[in-house]
PyMOL Python script that loads the backbone (N, CA, C, O; Angstrom):
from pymol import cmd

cmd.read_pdbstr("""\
ATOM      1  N   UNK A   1       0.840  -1.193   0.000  1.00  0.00           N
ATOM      2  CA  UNK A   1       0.000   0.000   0.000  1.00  0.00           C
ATOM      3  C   UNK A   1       0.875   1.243   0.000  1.00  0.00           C
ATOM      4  O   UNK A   1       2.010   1.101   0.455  1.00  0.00           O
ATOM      5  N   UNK A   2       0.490   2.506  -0.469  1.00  0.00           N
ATOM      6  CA  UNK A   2       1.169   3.404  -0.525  1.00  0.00           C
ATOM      7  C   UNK A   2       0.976   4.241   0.955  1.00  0.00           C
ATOM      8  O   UNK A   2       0.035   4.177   1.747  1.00  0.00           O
ATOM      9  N   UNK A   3       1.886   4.829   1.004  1.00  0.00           N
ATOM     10  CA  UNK A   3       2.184   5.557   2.244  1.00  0.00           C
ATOM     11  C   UNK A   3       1.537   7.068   1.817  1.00  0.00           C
ATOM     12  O   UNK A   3       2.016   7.619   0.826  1.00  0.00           O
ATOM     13  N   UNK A   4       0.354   7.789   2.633  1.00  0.00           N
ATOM     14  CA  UNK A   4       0.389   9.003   2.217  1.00  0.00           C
ATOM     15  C   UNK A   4       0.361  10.177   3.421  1.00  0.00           C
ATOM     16  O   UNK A   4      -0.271  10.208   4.477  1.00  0.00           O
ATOM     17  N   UNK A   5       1.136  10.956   2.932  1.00  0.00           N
ATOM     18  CA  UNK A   5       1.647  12.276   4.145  1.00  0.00           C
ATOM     19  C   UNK A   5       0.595  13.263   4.029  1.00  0.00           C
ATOM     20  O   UNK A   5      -0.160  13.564   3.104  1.00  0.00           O
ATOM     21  N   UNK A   6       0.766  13.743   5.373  1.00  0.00           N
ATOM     22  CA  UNK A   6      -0.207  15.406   5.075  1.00  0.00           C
ATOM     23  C   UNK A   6       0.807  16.572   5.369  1.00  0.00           C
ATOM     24  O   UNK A   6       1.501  16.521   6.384  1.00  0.00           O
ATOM     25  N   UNK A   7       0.861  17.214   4.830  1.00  0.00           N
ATOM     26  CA  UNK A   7       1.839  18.468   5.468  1.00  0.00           C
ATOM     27  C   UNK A   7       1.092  19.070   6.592  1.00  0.00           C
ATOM     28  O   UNK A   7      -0.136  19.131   6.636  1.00  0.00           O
ATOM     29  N   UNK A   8       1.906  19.514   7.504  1.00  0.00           N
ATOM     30  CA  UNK A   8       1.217  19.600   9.069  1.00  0.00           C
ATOM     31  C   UNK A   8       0.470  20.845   8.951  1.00  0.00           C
ATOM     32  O   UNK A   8      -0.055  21.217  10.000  1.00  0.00           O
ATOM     33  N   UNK A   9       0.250  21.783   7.633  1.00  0.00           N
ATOM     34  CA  UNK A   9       0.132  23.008   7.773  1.00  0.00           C
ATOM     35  C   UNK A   9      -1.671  22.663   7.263  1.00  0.00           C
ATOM     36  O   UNK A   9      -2.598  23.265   7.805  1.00  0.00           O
ATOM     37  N   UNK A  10      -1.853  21.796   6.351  1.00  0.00           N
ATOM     38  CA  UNK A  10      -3.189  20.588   6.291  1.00  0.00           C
ATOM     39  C   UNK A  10      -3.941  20.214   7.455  1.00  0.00           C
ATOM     40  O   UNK A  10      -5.146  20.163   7.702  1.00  0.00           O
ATOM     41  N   UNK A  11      -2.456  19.864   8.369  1.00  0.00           N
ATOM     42  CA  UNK A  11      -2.961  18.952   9.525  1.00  0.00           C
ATOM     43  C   UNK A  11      -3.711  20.302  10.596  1.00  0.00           C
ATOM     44  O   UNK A  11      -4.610  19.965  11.367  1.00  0.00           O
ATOM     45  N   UNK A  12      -3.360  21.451  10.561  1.00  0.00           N
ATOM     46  CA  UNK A  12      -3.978  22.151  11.445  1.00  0.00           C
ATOM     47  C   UNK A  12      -5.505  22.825  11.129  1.00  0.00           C
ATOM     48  O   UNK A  12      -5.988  23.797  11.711  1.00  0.00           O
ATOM     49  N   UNK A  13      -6.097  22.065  10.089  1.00  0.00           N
ATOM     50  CA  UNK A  13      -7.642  22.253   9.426  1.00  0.00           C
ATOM     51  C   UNK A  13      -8.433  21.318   9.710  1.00  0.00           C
ATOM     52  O   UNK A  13      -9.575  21.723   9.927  1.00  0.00           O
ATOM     53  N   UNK A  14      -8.220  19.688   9.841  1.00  0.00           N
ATOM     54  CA  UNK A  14      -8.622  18.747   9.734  1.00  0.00           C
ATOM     55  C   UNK A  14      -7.356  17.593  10.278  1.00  0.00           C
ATOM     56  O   UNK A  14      -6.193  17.913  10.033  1.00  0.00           O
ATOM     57  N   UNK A  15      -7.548  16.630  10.809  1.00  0.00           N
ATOM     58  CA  UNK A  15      -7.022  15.613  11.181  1.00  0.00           C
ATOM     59  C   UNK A  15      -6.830  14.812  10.269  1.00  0.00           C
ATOM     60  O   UNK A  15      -7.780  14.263   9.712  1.00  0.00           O
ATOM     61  N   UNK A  16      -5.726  14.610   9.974  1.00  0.00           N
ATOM     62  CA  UNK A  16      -5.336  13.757   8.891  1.00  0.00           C
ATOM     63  C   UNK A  16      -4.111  13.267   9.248  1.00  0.00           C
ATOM     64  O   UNK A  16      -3.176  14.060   9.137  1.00  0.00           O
ATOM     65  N   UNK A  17      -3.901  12.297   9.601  1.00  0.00           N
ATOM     66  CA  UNK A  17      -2.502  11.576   9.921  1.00  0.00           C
ATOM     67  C   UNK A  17      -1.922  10.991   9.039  1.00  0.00           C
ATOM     68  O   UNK A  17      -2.401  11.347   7.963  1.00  0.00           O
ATOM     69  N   UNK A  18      -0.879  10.040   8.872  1.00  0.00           N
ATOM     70  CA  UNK A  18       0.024   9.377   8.329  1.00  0.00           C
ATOM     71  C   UNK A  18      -1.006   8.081   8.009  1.00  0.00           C
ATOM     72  O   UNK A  18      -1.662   7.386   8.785  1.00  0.00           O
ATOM     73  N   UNK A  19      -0.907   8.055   6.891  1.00  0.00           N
ATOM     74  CA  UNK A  19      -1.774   6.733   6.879  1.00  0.00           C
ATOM     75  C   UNK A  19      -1.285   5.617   5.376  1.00  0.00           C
ATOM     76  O   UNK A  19      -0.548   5.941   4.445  1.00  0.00           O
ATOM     77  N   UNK A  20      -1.650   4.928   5.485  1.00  0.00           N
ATOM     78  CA  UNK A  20      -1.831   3.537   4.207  1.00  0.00           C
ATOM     79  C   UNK A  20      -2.673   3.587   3.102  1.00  0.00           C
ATOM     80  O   UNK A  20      -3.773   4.046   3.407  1.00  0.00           O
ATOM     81  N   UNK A  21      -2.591   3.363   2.239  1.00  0.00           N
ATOM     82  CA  UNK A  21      -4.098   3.048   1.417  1.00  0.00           C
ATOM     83  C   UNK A  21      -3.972   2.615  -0.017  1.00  0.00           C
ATOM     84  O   UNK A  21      -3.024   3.095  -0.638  1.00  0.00           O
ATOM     85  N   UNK A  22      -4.642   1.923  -0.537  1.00  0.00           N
ATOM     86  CA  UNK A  22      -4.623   1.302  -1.284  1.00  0.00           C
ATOM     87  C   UNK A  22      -5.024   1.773  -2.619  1.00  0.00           C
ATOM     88  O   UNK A  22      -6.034   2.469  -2.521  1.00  0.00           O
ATOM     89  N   UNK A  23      -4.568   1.640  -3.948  1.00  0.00           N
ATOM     90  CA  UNK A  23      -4.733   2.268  -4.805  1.00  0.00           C
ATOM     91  C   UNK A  23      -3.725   2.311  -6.397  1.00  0.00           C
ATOM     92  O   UNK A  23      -2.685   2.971  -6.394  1.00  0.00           O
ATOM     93  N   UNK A  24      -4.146   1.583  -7.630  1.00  0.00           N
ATOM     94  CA  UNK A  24      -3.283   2.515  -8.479  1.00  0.00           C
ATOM     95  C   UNK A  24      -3.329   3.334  -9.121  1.00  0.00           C
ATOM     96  O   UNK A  24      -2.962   3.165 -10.284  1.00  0.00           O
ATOM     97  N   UNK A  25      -3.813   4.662  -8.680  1.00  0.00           N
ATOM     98  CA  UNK A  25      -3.936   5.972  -9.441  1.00  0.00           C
ATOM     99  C   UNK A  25      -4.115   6.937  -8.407  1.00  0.00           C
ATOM    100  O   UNK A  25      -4.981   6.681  -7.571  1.00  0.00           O
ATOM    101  N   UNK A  26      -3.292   8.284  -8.268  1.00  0.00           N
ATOM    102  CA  UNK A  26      -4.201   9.196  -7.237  1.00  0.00           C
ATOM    103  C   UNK A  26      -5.768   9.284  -6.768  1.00  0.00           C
ATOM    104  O   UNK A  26      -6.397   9.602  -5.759  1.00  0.00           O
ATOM    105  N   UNK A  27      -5.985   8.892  -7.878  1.00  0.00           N
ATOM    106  CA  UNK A  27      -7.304   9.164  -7.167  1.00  0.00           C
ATOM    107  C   UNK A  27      -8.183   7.611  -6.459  1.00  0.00           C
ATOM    108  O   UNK A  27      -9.253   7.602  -5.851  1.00  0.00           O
ATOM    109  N   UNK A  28      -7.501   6.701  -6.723  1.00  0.00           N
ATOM    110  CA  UNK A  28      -7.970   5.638  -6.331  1.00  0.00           C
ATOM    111  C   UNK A  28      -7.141   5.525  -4.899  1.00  0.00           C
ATOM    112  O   UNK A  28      -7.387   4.619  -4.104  1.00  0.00           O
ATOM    113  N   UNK A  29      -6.125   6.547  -4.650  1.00  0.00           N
ATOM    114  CA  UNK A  29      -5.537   6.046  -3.052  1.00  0.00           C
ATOM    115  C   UNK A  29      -6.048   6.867  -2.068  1.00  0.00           C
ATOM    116  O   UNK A  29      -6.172   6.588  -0.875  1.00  0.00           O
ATOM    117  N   UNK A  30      -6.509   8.500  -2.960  1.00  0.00           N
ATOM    118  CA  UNK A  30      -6.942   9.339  -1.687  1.00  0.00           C
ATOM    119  C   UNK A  30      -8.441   8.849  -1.827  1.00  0.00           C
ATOM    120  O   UNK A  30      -8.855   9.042  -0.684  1.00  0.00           O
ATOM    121  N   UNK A  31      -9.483   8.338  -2.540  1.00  0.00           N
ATOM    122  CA  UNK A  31     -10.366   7.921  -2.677  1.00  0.00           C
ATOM    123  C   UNK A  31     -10.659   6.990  -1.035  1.00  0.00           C
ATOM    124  O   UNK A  31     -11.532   7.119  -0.176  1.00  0.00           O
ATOM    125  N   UNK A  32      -9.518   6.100  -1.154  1.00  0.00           N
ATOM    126  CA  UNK A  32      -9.568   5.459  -0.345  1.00  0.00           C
ATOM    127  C   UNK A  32      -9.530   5.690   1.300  1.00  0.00           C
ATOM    128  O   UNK A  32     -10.169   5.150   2.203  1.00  0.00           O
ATOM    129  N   UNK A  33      -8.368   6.863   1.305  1.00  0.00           N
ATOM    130  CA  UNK A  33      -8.249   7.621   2.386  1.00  0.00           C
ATOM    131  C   UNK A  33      -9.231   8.443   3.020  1.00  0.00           C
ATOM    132  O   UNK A  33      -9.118   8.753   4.206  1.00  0.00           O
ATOM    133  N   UNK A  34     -10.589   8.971   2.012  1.00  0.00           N
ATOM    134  CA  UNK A  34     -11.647   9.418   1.952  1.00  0.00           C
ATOM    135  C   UNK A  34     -12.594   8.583   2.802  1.00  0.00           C
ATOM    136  O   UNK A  34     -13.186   8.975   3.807  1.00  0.00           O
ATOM    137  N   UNK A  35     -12.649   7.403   2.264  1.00  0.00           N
ATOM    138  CA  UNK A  35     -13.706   6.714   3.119  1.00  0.00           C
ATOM    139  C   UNK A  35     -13.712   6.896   4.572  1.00  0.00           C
ATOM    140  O   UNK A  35     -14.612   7.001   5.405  1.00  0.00           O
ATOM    141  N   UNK A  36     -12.339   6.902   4.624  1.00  0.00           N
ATOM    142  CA  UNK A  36     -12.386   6.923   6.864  1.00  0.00           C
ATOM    143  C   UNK A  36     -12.379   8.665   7.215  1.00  0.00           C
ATOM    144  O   UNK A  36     -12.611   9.175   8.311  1.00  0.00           O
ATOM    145  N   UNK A  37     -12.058   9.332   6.004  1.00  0.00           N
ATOM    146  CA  UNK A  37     -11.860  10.747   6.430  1.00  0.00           C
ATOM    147  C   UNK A  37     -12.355  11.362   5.596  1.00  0.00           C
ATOM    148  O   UNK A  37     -11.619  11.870   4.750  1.00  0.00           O
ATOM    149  N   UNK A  38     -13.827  11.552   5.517  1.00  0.00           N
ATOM    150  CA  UNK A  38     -14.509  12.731   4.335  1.00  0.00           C
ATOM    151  C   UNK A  38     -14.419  13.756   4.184  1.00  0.00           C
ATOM    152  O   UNK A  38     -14.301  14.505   3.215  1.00  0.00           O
ATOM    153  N   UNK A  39     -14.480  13.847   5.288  1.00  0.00           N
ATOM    154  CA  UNK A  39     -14.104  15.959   5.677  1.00  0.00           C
ATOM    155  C   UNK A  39     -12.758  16.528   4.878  1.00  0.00           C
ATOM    156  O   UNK A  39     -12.700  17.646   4.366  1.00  0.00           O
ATOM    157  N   UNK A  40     -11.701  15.554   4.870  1.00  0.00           N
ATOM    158  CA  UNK A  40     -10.574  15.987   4.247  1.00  0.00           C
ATOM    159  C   UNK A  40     -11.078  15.710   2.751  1.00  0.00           C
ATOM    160  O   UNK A  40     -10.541  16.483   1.958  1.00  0.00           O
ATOM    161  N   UNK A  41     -11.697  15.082   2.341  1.00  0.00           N
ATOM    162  CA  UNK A  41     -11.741  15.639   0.613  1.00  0.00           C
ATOM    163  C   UNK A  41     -12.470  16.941   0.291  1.00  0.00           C
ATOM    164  O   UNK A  41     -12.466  17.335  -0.875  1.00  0.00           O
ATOM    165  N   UNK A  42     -13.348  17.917   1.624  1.00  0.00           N
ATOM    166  CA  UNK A  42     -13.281  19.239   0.498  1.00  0.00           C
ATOM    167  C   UNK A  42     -11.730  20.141   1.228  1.00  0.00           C
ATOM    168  O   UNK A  42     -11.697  21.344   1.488  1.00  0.00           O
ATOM    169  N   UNK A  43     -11.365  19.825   1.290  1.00  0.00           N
ATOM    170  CA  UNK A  43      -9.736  20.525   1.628  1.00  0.00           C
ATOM    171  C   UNK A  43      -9.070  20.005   0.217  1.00  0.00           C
ATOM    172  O   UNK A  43      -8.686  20.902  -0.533  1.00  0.00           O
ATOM    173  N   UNK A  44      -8.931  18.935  -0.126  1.00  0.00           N
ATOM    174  CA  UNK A  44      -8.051  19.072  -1.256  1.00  0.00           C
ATOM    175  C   UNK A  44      -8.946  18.748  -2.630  1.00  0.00           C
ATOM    176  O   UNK A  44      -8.193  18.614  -3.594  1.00  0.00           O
ATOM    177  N   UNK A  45      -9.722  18.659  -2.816  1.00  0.00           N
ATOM    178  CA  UNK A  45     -10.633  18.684  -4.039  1.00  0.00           C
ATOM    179  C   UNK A  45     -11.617  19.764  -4.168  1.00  0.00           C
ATOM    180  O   UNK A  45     -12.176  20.113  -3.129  1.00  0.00           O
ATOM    181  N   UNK A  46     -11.892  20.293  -5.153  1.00  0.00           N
ATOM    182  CA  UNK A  46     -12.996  20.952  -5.378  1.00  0.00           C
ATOM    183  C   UNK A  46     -14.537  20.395  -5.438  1.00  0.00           C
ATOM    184  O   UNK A  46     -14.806  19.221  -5.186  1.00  0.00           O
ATOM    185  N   UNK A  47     -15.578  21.435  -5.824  1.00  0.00           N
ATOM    186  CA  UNK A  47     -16.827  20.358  -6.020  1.00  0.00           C
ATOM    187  C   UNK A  47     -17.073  19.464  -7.494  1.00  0.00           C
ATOM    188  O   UNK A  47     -18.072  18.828  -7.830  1.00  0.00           O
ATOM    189  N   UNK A  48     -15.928  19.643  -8.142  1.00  0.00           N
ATOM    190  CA  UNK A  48     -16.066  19.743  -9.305  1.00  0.00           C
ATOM    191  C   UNK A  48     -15.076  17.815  -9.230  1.00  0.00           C
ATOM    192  O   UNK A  48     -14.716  17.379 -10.324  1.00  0.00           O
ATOM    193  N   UNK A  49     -14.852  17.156  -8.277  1.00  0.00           N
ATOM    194  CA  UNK A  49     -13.397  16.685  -7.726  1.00  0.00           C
ATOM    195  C   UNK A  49     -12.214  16.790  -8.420  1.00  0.00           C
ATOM    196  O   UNK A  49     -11.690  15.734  -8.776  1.00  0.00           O
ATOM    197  N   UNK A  50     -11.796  17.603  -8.630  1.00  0.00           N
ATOM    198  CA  UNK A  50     -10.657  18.040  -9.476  1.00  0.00           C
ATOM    199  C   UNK A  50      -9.488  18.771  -8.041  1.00  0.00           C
ATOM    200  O   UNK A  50     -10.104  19.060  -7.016  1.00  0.00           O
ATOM    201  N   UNK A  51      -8.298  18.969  -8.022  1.00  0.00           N
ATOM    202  CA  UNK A  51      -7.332  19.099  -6.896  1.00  0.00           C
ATOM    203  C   UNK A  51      -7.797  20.518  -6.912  1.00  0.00           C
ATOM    204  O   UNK A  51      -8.159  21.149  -7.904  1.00  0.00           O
ATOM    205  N   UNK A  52      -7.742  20.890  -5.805  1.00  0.00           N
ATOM    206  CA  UNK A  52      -8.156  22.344  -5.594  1.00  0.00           C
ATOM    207  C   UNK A  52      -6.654  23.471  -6.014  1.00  0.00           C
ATOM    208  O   UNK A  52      -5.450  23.214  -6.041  1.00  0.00           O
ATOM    209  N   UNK A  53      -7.218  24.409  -6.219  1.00  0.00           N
ATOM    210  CA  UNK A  53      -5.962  25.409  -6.942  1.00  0.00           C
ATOM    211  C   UNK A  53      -4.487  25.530  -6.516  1.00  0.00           C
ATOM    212  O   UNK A  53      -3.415  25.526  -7.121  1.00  0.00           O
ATOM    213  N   UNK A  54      -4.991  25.676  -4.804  1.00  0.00           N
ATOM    214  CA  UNK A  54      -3.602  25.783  -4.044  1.00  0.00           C
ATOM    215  C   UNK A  54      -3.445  24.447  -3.142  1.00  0.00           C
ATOM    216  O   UNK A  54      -3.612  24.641  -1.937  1.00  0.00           O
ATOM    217  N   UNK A  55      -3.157  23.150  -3.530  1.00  0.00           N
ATOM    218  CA  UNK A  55      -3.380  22.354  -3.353  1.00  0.00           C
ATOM    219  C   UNK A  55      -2.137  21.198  -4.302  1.00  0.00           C
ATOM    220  O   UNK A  55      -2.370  21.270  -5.508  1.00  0.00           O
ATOM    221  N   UNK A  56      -1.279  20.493  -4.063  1.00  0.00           N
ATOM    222  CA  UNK A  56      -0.122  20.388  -4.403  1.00  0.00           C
ATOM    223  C   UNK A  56      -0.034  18.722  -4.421  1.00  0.00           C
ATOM    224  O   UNK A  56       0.227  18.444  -3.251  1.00  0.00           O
ATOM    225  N   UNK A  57      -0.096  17.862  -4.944  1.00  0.00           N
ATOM    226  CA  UNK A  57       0.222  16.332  -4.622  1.00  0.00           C
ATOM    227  C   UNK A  57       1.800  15.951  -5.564  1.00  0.00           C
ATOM    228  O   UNK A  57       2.073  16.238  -6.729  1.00  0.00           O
ATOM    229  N   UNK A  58       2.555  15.275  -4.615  1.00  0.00           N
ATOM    230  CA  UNK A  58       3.824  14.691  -5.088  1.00  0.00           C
ATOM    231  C   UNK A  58       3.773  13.205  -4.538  1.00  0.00           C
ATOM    232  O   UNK A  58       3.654  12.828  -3.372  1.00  0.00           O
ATOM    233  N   UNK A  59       3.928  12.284  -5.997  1.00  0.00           N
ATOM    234  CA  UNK A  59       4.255  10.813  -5.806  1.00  0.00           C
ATOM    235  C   UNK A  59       5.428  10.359  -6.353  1.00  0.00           C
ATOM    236  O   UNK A  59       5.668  10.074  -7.527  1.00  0.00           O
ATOM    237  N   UNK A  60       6.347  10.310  -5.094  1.00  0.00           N
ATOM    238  CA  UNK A  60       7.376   9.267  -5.095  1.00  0.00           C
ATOM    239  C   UNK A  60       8.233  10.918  -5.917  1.00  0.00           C
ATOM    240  O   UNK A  60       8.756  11.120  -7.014  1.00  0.00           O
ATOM    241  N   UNK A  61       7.992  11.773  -4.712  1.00  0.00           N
ATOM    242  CA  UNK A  61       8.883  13.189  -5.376  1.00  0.00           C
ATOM    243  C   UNK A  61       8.581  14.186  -6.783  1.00  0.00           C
ATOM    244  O   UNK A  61       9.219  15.190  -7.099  1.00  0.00           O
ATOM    245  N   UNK A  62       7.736  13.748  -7.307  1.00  0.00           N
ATOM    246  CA  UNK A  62       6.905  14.363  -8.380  1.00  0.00           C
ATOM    247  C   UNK A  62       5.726  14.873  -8.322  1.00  0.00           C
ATOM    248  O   UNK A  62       4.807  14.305  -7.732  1.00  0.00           O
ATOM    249  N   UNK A  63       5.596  16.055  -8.950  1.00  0.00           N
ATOM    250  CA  UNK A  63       4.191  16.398  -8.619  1.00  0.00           C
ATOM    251  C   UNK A  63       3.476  15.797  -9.757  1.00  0.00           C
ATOM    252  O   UNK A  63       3.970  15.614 -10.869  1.00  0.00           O
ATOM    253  N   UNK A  64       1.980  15.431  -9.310  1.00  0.00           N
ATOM    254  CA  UNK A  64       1.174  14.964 -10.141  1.00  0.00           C
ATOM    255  C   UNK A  64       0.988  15.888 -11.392  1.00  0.00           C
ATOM    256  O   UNK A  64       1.268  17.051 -11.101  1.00  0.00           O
ATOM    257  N   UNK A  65       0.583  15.720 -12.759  1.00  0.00           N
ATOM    258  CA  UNK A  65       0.334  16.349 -13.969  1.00  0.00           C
ATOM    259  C   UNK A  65      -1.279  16.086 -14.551  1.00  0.00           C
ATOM    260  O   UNK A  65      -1.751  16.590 -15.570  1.00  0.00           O
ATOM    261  N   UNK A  66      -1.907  15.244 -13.695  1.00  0.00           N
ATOM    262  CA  UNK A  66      -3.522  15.136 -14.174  1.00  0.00           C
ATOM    263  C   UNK A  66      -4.279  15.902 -12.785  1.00  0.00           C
ATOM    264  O   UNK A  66      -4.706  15.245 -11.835  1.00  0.00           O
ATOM    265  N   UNK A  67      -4.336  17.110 -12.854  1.00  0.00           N
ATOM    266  CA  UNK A  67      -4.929  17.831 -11.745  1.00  0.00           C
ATOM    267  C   UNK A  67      -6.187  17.625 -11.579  1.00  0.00           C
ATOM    268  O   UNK A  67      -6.684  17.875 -10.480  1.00  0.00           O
ATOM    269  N   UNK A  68      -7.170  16.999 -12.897  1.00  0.00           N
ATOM    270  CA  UNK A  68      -8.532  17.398 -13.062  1.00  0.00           C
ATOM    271  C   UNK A  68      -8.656  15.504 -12.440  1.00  0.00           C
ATOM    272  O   UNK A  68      -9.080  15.224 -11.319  1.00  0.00           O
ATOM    273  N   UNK A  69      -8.316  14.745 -13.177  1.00  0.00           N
ATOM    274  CA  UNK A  69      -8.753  13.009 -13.108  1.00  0.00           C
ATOM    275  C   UNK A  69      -7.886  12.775 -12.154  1.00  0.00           C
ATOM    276  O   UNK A  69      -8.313  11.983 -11.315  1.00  0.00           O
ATOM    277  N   UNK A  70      -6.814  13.174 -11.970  1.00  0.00           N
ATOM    278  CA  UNK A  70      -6.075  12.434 -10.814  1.00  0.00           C
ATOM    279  C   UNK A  70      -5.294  11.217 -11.004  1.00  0.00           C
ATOM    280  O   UNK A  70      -4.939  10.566 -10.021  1.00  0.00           O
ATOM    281  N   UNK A  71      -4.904  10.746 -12.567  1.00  0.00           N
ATOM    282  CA  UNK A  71      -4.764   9.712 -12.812  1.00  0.00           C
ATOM    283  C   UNK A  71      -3.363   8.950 -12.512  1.00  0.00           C
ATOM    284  O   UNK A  71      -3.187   7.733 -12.572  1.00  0.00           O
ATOM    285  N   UNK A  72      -2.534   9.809 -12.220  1.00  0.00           N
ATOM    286  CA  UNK A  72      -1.683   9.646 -12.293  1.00  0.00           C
ATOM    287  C   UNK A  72      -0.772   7.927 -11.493  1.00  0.00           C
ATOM    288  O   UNK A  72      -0.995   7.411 -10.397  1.00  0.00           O
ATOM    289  N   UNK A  73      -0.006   7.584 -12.338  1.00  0.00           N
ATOM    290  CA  UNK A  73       0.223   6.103 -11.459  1.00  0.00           C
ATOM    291  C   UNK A  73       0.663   6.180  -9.923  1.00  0.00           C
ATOM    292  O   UNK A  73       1.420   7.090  -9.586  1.00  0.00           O
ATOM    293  N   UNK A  74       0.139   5.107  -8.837  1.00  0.00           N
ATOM    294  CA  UNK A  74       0.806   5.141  -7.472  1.00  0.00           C
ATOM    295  C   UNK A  74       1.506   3.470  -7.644  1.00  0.00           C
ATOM    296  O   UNK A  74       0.781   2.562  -8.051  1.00  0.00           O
ATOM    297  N   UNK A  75       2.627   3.276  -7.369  1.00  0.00           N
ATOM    298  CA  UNK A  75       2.813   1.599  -7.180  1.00  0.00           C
ATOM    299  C   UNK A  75       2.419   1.189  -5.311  1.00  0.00           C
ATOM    300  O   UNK A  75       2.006   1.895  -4.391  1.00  0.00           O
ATOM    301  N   UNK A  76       2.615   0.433  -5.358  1.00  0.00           N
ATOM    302  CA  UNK A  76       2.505  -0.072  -4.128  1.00  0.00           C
ATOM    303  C   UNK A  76       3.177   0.594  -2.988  1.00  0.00           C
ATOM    304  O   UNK A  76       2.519   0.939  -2.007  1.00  0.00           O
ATOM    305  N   UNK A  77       4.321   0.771  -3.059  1.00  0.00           N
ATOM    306  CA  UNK A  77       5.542   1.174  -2.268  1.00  0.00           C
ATOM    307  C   UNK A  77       5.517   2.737  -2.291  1.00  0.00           C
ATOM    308  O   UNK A  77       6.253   3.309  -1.487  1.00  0.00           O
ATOM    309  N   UNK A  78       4.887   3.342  -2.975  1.00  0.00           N
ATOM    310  CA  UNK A  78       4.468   4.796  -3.393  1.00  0.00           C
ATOM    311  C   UNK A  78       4.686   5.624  -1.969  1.00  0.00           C
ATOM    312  O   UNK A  78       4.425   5.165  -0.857  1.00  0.00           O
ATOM    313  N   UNK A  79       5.213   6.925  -2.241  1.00  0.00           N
ATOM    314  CA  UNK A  79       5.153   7.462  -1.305  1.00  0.00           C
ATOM    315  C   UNK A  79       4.372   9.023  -1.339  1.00  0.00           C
ATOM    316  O   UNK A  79       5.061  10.041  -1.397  1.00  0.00           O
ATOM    317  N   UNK A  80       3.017   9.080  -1.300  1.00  0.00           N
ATOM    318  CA  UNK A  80       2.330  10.307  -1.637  1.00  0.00           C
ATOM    319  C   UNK A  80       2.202  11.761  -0.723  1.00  0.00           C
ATOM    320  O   UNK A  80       1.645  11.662   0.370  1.00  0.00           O
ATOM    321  N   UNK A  81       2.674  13.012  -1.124  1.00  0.00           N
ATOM    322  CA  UNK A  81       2.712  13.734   0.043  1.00  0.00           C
ATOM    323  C   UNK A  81       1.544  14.451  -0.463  1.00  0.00           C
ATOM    324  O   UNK A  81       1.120  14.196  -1.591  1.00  0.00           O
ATOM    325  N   UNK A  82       0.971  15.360   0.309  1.00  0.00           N
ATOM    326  CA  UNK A  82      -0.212  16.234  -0.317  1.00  0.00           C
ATOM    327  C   UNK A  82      -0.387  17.579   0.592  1.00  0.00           C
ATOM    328  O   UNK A  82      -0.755  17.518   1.765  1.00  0.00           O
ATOM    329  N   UNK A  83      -0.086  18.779  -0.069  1.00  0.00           N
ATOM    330  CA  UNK A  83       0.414  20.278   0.154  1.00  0.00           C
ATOM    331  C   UNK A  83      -0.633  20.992  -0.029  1.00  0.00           C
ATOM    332  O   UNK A  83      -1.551  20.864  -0.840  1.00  0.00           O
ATOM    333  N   UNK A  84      -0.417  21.864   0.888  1.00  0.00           N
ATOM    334  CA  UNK A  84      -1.619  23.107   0.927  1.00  0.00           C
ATOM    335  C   UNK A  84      -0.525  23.881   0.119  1.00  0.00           C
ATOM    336  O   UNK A  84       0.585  23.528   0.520  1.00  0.00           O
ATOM    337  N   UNK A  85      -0.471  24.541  -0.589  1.00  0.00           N
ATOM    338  CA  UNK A  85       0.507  25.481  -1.340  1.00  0.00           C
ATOM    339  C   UNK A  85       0.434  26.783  -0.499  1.00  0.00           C
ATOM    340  O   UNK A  85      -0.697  27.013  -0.068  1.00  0.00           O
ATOM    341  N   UNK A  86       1.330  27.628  -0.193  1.00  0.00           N
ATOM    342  CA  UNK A  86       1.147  28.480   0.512  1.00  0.00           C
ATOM    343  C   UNK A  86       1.354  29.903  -0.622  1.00  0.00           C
ATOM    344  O   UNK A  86       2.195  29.829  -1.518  1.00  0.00           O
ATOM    345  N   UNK A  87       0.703  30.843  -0.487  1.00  0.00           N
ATOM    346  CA  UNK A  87       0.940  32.128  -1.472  1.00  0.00           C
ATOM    347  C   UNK A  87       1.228  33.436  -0.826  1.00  0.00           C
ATOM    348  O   UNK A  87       0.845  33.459   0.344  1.00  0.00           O
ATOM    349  N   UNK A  88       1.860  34.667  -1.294  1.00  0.00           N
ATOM    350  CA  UNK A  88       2.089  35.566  -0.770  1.00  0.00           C
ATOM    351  C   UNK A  88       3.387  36.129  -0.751  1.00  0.00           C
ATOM    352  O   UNK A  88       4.439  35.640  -1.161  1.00  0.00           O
ATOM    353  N   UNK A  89       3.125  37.446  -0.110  1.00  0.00           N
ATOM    354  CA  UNK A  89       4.844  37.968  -0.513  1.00  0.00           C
ATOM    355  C   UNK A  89       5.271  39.041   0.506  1.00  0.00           C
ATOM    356  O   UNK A  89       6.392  39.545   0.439  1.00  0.00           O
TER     357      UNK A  89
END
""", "prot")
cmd.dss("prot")
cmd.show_as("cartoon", "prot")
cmd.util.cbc("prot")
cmd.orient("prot")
């Protein structure tokens, strides 16, 4: 199962810990992560479920490139982080 992170700056909106989950595609692992934690999918998805604007996913050190489907591959061993993007100057 892939390993997926929250950046702690996430973690101070909603509870979201370090967790497992199963999946080969982004959206089939946070999908999964969803079931035990709903509240955290409107933090990083829109209503539309597409990744929300300031909203950042990296697998296995890459950021994802299908923002809208999420398709992107996870293997097993995957290591997914998922970022509130921060803006400003």
């Amino acid at each position: 199962m892939a390993r997926v992170t929250f950046t702690s700056n996430l973690r101070r909106h909603v509870d979201c810990p370090v967790v497992e989950a199963r999946g080969r595609t982004v959206r089939e692992v946070l999908d999964s992560v969803f079931e035990s934690n709903g509240r955290l999918r409107t933090y990083i998805l829109d209503d539309q479920a597409a990744l929300r604007k300031h909203m950042t996913i990296l697998v296995d050190g890459k950021r994802v490139s299908d923002l809208t489907g999420l398709s992107d591959k996870v293997l097993p061993k995957s290591e997914v982080y998922v970022l509130q993007a921060l803006s400003g100057g």
